[in-house]
Steps between C-alpha positions, in 0.01 A plus 500: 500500500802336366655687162673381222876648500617243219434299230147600396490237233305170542552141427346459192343135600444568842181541555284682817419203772351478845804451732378341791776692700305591800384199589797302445810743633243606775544190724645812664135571599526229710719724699167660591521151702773467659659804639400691819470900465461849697165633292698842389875387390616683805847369647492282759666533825576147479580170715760231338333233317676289832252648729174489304217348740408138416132605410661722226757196325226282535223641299864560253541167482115392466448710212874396347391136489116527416652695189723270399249262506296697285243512769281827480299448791750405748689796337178748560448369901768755531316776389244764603190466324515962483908401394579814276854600287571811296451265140129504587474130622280378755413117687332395185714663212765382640372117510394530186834582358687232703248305329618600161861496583495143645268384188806603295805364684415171730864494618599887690716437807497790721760617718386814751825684698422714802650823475434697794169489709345772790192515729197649369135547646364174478790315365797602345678652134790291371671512112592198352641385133316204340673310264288315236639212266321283226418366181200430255398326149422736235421287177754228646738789540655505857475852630722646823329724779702747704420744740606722801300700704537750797239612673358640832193356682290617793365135759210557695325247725658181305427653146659713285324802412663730209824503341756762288689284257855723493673339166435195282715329289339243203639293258347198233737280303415323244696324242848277457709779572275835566670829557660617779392854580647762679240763606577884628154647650506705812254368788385827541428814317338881545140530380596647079831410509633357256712134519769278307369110474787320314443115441839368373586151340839393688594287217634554169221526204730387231272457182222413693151739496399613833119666508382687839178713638500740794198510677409722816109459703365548816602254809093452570286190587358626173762471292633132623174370359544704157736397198665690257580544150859530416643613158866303491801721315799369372795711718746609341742415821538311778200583690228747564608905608216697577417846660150469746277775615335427839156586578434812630339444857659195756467136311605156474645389160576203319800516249558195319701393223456209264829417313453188196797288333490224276601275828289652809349774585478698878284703629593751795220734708630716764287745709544870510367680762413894426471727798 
């Protein structure tokens, strides 16, 4: 869980909302899509992206252009129907929340970067970075998607059949001039150990108010599907400094933090992985 280190006191008129965080800064689920994976997060004895076998950029650049087209069945002819990932997605989870991303933002362009690629029974195990870029109306407000994703993917027999995403990397925008945050999270932590997340406003506050929420959840098909409630506070500083405890057996965690000014407002996720 994510505890407060400073300024316990709240906004006065702010007022507990649904944030719907997960759905919106989790276009990075579509990196559930688009990047190829060894099932266990091992390290790859790996080829150059140069030499990958034309089968293997192919089905890349299939899936790269049925997403940006916002096409989820062109995108899902690349998968297994038993396709598995450590989140808990599966064939149909997974088209259903490309399905709920895409109802959101009509517009992503994808970009997919070969990392490094090796034989495997059946197929092969590459990592890749996605890149993910777009925008959406909220109340005839203009809001900005971005998102990076690395992940490894296992290929069998055309399809790809499970996946370990290794780091994510969300942000929303929304606003005339929203904040630009600097985040410190590590990717990676021990199972009860406790963590820094730091969400920091770049530019000056001057008189302005700035109000902010922390909030840490699992990185589960569940949990892409669920809002949740967030009580703003007015910061006393530039940002948000908090102290996390991770879970106490091997997870996946999201750690997001929603930052509000009179001109924008951003919101940044980042996944934490606990071993």
């Amino acid at each position: 869980m994510i505890h407060r280190q400073l300024w316990p006191q709240k906004w006065p008129q702010a007022r507990p909302q649904k944030w719907p965080h997960k759905r919106q800064t989790a276009a990075f689920i579509f990196g559930l899509a688009l990047t190829w994976y060894g099932g266990g997060g091992r390290q790859l004895q790996a080829a150059s992206p140069e030499s990958a076998p034309a089968e293997l950029t192919a089905i890349i650049e299939q899936v790269e252009t049925a997403a940006t087209a916002g096409d989820v069945a062109g995108v899902m002819t690349s998968y297994s129907p038993e396709f598995t990932n450590e989140d808990g997605f599966t064939y149909d989870t997974l088209s259903a929340a490309l399905e709920t991303l895409w109802s959101r933002y009509s517009n992503l362009t994808y970009r997919v970067e070969l990392q490094s690629w090796e034989p495997a029974e059946g197929g092969y195990s590459a990592e890749t970075v996605t890149y993910i870029d777009g925008t959406q109306m909220i109340d005839g407000q203009s809001t900005k998607l971005e998102a990076v994703i690395r992940s490894q993917q296992t290929y069998q027999d055309g399809k790809i059949v499970s996946q370990t995403t290794l780091s994510e990397r969300n942000q929303v925008m929304a606003g005339d001039h929203p904040p630009t945050v600097s985040v410190i999270l590590p990717e990676q932590v021990t199972s009860g150990e406790t963590y820094e997340f730091d969400a920091i406003v770049t530019e000056p506050l001057g008189n302005r108010y700035l109000l902010g929420a922390a909030i840490e959840e699992g990185a589960t098909a569940t949990d892409f599907f669920t809002g949740r409630p967030i009580e703003l506070e007015l910061l006393a500083a530039g940002g948000l400094f908090k102290i996390g405890a991770a879970p106490p057996t091997p997870d996946n965690r999201w750690v997001s933090a929603l930052l509000v000014r009179d001109d924008g407002l951003t919101v940044v996720t980042r996944r934490l992985r606990v071993n």
